[in-house]
C-alpha positions in Angstrom: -5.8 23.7 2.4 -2.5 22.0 3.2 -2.8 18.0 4.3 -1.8 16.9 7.7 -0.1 13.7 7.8 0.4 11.1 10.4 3.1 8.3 9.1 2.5 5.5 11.6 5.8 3.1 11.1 7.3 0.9 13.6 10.8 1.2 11.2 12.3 5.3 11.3 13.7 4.6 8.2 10.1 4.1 6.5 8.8 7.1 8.2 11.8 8.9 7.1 11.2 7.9 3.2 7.8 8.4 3.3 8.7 12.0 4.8 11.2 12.5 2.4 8.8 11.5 -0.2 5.9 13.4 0.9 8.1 16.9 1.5 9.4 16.2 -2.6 5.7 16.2 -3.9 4.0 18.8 -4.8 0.9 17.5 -2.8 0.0 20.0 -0.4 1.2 18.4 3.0 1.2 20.9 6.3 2.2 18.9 9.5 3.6 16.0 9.0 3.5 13.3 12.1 5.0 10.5 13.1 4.0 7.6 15.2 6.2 4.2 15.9 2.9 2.1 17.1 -0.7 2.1 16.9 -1.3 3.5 20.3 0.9 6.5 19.8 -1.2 7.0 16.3 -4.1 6.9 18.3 -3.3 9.5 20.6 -2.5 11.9 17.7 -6.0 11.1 16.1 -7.5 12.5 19.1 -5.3 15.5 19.6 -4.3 16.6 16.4 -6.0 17.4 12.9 -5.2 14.6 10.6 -6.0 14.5 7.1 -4.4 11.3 5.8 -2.7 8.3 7.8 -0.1 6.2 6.3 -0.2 2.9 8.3 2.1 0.3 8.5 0.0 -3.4 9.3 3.1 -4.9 11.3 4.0 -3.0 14.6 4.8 -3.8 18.3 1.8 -2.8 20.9 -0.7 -2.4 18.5 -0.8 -3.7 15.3 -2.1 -1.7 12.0 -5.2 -3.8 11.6 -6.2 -3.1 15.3 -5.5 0.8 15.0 -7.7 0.6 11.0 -10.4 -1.1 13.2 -10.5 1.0 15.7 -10.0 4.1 13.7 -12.9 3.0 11.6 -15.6 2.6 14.3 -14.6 6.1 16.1 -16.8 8.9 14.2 -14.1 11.3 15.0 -11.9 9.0 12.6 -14.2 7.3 10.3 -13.3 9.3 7.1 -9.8 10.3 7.5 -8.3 8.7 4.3 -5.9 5.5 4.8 -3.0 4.0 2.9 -1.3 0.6 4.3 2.0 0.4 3.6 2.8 -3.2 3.9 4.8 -6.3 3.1 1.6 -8.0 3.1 1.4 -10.5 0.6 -2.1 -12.5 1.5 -4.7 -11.6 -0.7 -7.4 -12.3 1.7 -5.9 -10.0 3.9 -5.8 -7.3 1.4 -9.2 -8.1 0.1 -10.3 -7.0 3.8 -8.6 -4.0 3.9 -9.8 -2.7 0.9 -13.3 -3.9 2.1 -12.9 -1.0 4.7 -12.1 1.5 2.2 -8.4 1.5 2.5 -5.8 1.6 0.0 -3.4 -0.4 -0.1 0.3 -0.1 -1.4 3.5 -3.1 -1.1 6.3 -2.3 0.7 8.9 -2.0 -1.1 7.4 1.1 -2.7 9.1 3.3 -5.7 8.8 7.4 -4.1 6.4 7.2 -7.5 3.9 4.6 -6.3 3.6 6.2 -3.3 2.6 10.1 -4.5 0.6 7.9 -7.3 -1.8 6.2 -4.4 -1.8 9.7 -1.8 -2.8 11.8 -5.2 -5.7 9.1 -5.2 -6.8 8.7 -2.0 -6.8 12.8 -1.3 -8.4 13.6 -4.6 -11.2 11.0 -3.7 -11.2 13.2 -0.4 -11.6 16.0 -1.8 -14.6 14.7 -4.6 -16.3 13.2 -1.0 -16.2 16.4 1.0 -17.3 18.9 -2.1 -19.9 16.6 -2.2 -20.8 16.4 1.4 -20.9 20.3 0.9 -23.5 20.1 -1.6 -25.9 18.3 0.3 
């Protein structure tokens, strides 16, 4: 089954690389979306069918750790798989996010790095819904 992604960016350029980057994989991507702040991402959590969310933490209305939070405590969006894509350099900070089962990947980002961390995070997906299936 092909991946939706939602690319949430405050920067079109980023959204446009990570496009690019995600289009030039051979990951199996469907609809690709894009969102410049968290409350646009929001609104395409609960209207479209999201697989994975790239997430910038540093936007205007709503900032990536509010969207994660808020994403996180909604069961319609509790297990959608998340990667931040950040400058974020504070290790506490990061030590958090990854507390809330998030990836994390530093900004700037080799096209490399980035397939590296989605091929992760949706085969870790994939392992947790076979399994889920199981049961």
């Amino acid at each position: 089954m092909k991946m939706n992604v939602l690319i949430v960016d405050d920067c079109s350029v980023m959204r446009l690389m990570m496009k690019r980057t995600l289009k030039l994989s051979d990951i199996a991507v469907g609809e690709i979306f894009e969102a410049a702040d968290g409350e646009e991402a929001l609104r395409y959590v609960d209207t479209e069918r999201i697989d994975l969310i790239l997430l910038d933490l540093y936007m205007p209305v709503m900032d990536g750790m509010e969207v994660l939070d808020t994403l996180r405590n909604r069961s319609v969006s509790k297990n959608i798989p998340i990667l931040i894509v950040s400058t974020e350099s504070n290790s506490s900070m990061i030590e958090q996010i990854e507390k809330l089962g998030t990836a994390f990947i530093h900004k700037p980002f080799t096209p490399e790095k980035l397939r590296e961390e989605i091929y992760k995070i949706s085969n870790d997906q994939l392992t947790f819904n076979a399994s889920i299936c199981m049961n």
